[in-house]
N, C-alpha and C positions, 0 to 999 in steps of 0.2 A: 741475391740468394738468401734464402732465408735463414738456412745457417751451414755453417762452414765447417768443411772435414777437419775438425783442429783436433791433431795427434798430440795435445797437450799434456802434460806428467798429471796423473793422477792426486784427486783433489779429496781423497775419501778421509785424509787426515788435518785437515787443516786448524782443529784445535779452534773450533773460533768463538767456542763458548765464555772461552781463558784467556784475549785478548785483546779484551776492550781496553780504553786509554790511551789509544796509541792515536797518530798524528792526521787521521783519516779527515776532521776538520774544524771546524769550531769557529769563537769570533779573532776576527783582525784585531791585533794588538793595537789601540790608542783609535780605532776607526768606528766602534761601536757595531759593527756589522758582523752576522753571519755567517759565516764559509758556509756553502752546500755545496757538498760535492756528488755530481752526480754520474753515472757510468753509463751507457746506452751501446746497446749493439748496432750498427751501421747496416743494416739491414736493404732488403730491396726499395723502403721508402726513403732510402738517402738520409741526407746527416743535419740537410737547411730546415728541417720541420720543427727540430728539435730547437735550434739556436733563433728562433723567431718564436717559440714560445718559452724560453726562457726569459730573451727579450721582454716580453709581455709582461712575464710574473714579476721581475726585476722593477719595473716602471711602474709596479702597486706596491711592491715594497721593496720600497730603497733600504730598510734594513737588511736587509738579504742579496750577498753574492751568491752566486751560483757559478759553478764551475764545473765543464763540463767534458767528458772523457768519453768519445765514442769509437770506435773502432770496426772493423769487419772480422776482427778478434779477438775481441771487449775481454775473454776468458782470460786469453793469454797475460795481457795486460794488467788484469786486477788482482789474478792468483795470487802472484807472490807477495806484493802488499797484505793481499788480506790474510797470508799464511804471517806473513812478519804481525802483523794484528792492526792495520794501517785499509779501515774500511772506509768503501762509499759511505755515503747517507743514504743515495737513493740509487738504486737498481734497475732496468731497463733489460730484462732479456727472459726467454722465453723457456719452456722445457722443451727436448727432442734434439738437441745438439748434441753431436758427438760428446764436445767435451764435459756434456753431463752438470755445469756449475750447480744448475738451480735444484737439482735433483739432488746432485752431495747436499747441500744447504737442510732441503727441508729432510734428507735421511737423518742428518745430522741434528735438527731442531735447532736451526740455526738461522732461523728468520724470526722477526718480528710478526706478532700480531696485529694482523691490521683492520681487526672487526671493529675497531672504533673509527676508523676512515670511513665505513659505510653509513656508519651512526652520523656522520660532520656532514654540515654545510657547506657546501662547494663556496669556498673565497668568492666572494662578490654576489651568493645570490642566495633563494630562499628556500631551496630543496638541498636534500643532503645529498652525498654521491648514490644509496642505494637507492632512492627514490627514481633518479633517471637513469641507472642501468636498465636495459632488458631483462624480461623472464628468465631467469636458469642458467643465467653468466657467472653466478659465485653459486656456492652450494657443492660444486661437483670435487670429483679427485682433484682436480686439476686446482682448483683456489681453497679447499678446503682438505688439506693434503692425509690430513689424520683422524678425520671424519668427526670430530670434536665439537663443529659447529663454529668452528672457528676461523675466519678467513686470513691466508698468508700472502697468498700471491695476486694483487688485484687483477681482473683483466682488463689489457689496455687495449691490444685492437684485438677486433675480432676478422676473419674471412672465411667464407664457403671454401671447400677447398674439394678439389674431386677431378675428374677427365679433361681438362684441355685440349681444344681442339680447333682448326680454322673449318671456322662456318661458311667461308666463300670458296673453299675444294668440295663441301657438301654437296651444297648450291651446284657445283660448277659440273660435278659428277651427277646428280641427282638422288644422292644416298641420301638414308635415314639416317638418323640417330641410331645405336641399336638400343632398342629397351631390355634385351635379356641377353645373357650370356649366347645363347644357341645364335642371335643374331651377331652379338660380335664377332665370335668366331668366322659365324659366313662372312663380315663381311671383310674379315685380317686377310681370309683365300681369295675373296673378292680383289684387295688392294694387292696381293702378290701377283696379282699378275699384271698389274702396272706400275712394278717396281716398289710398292711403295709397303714399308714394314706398319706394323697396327699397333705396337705400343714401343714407349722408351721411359727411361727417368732420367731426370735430372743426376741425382746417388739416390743409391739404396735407400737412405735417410728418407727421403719423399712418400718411399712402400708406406706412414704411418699412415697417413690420412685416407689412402686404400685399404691397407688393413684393419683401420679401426671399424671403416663402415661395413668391409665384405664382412666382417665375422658379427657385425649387427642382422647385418642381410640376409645371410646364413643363418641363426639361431636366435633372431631375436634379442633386444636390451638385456635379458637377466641371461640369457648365455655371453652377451660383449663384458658383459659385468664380472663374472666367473672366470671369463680369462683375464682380465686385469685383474682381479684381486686375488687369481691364482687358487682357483678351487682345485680341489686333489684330483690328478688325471686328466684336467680339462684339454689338454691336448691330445690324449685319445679317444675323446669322443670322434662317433660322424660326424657331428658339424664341424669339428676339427680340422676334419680330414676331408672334407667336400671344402674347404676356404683353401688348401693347400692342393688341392686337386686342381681347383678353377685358375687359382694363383700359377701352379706350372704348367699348367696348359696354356696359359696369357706370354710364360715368356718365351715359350718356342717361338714368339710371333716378335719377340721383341726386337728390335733394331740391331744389324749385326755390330754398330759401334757403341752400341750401350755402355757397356764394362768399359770399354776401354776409356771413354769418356767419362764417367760416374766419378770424378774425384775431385777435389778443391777448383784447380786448376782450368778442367775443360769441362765442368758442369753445362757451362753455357752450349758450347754445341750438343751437346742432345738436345736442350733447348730450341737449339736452332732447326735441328731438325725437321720440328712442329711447321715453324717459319716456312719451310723450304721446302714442304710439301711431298719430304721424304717420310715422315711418320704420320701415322693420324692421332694417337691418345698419347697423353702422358699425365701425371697425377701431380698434381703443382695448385697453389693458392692466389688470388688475386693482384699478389704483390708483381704476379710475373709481366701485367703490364706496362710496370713503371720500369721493371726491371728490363726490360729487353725492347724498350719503346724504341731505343737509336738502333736495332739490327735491323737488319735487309729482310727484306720480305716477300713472298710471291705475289703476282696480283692478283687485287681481290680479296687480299687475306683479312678474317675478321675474326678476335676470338669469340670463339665459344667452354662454355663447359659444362657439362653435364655430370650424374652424380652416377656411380656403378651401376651396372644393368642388373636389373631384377634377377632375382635365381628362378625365382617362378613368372609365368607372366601374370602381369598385374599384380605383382608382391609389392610390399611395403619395401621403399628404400631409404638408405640410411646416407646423410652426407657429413663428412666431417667439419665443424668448425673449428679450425686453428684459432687461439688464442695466446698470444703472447702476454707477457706479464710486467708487472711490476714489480720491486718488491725493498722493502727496508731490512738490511742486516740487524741479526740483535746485536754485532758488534759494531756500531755505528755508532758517534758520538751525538747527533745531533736529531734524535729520531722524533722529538714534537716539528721541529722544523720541516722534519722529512716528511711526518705525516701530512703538513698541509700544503705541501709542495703537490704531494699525493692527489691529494683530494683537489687541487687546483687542475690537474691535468686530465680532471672531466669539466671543466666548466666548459660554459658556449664559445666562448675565446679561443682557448685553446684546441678544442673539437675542430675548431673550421678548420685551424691552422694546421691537423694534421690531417686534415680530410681533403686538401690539396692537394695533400702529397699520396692521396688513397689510401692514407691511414683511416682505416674506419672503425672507432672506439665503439666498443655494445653499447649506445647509449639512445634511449627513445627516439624515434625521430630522425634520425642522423641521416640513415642510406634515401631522406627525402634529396639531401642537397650535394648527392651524389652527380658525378658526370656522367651523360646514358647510358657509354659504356660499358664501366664499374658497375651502376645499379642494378645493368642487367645479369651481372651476378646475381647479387643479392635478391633476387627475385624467385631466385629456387627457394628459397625461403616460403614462399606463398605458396609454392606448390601442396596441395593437398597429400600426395601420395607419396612426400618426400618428409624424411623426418630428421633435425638437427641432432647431431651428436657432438656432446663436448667430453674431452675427458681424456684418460689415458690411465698409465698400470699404477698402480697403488704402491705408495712409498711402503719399502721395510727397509730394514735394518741391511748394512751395505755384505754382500757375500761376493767374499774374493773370486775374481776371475768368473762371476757371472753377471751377465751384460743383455736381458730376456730381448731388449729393441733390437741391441746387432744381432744378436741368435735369428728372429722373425724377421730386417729387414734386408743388413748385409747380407744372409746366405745367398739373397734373391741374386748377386753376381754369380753366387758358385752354381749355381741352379742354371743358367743362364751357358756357362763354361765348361756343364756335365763334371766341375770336383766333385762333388756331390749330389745325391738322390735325392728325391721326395722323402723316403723311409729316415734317411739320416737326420734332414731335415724339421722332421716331427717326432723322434725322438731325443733329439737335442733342446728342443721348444719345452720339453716334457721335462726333462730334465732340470734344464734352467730356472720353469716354473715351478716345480717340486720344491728346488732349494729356499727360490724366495716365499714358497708360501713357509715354508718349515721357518726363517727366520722374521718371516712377521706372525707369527702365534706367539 
């Protein structure tokens, strides 16, 4: 899973400007050696990618221990050290988690800058890291969180992310893909009457990478822009209201076990779902092949994924790129160390070693020495009529008891359960947004 419903205590205080010096790491007493310590979320590409490239860095420099803390809920874990002032060096997790860490962090200005990582030469060779990133991987909200020009959060892997689907029930049925909305729908009526429901999620959580594209789709980049940066009213606009329209109309169709599945615990079956050829769509990222490789599956099953269906036919469509991150604490004791740790974890070495595990880093080249499978994601890439979207809502200043992702993702249960309306729904969006734009001015 890519990240985990963790009902973790609130992280909006943690003081972490005030508590450097503390025991996070440093050298070995009498050993001459380095401590790094490092923290990694345990994600759907497993835990051995990570300890095979440390391995690697370790055996170019024996100066340096590394020490490594992964978990499948890395939050829980490192909170309260780093509220005690007991930081990583190097950081390993992503924005869009419930438990919010990376996003307290950068509310808080509580990352390091790591625009001089772009500027270094990847350990062992003769271009720097920004040289072999791709186009338009840093720059955006998302690594550049203050619009300063400044990068905080590197991007470590990137993947397409959009409709999940088995391509051998297409096949097996004879259906299309649908290209527009008007098609989907026909064909959710189409599969009800062979039992079978036309969408689900994982959790709510997964609605981002739908919602960041549908409301590309719907209004164009300088309208997706406007609601992430919380322009005044941008929730009652028509484009607003036609992405909320199209969104509750998508979950009449959705899986009668959805909600009830959508939590930490039974994520996986909605998932499975897909497998079992009781759902046809659901919105998920690349990981989900490593992730569910050992489940059962019907025959013939292949996946597919496709990006949201056109509002118009023949419109420009938007798909989202997930981006997980990197990132160095400012309260971290050991942050030259960290940064070349940083900058090491694009070199070619390391690339392959997470690219086994369908880690696939932004970096030139990469998705050549991909498995067919995998690649054939990445291929929506090349589509002409498809356009990558990176990014997500603009850090402000933290406003108690609003939370703008649950407001737009989690409602999608209550929607789903008749607690709540569409009307509710996009005045509470409205709301939420009003306040964050009022405390980021």
């Amino acid at each position: 899973m890519r990240r985990s419903l963790i009902l973790a205590s609130a992280v909006t205080a943690l003081g972490l400007l005030t508590a450097c010096g503390a025991d996070g790491g440093g050298s070995d007493a009498g050993s001459g050696k380095t401590t790094l310590s490092v923290a990694a979320l345990e994600g759907g590409y497993g835990r051995d990618m990570y300890t095979q490239v440390i391995q690697a860095y370790e055996a170019k420099h024996p100066d340096v221990d590394v020490q490594l803390q992964i978990s499948k809920s890395i939050e829980d874990e490192i909170t309260p050290n780093m509220k005690a002032g007991r930081f990583p060096d190097v950081v390993v997790l992503g924005q869009g988690r419930k438990a919010a860490l990376t996003e307290t962090l950068i509310k808080d200005k509580a990352l390091e800058d790591l625009t001089p990582v772009l500027q270094a030469k990847v350990p062992g060779e003769d271009r720097t890291v920004g040289d072999k990133l791709i186009d338009g991987i840093v720059g955006n909200l998302n690594t550049n969180p203050y619009g300063d020009g400044k990068t905080y959060t590197m991007p470590m892997y990137y993947a397409p992310t959009g409709l999940f689907y088995n391509k051998g029930l297409f096949d097996k049925k004879g259906w299309k893909v649908p290209a527009t909305w008007d098609e989907l729908f026909a064909l959710g009526e189409t599969a009800k009457k062979d039992g079978i429901s036309l969408f689900t999620y994982p959790t709510a959580g997964y609605l981002d990478s739908y919602f960041f594209a549908l409301l590309a789709d719907v209004g164009g980049e300088q309208f997706y822009t406007d609601v992430m940066t919380y322009k005044q009213n941008v929730w009652q606009t028509p484009q607003a209201r036609q992405a909320l329209d199209l969104t509750t109309k998508l979950l009449k169709y959705a899986a009668p076990t959805t909600v009830g599945y959508a939590n930490e615990q039974d994520f996986t079956k909605n998932q499975q779902s897909i497998l079992d050829n009781k759902t046809l769509f659901m919105p998920n990222g690349t990981w989900i092949v490593g992730e569910m490789k050992d489940a059962p599956r019907a025959d013939g099953f292949a996946w597919g994924l496709t990006p949201l269906p056109a509002v118009t036919a023949g419109g420009k469509r938007y798909i989202t790129t997930s981006v997980e991150s990197v990132w160095v604490p400012s309260g971290a004791k050991n942050k030259d160390a960290a940064k070349e740790f940083v900058a090491y974890l694009y070199s070619d070495e390391a690339a392959k070693i997470f690219a086994k595990s369908n880690a696939v880093q932004p970096i030139q080249g990469i998705a050549s020495s991909l498995t067919e499978e995998n690649a054939a994601f990445y291929q929506v890439y090349e589509d002409a009529s498809v356009t990558a979207l990176v990014g997500g809502f603009a850090s402000t200043a933290p406003v108690e008891g609003v939370d703008i992702k649950a407001t737009l993702f989690d409602t999608a249960n209550s929607i789903i359960s008749g607690d709540k309306t569409e009307d509710q729904w996009q005045a509470a969006l409205n709301d939420a947004s009003e306040k964050l734009r009022q405390a980021g001015s």
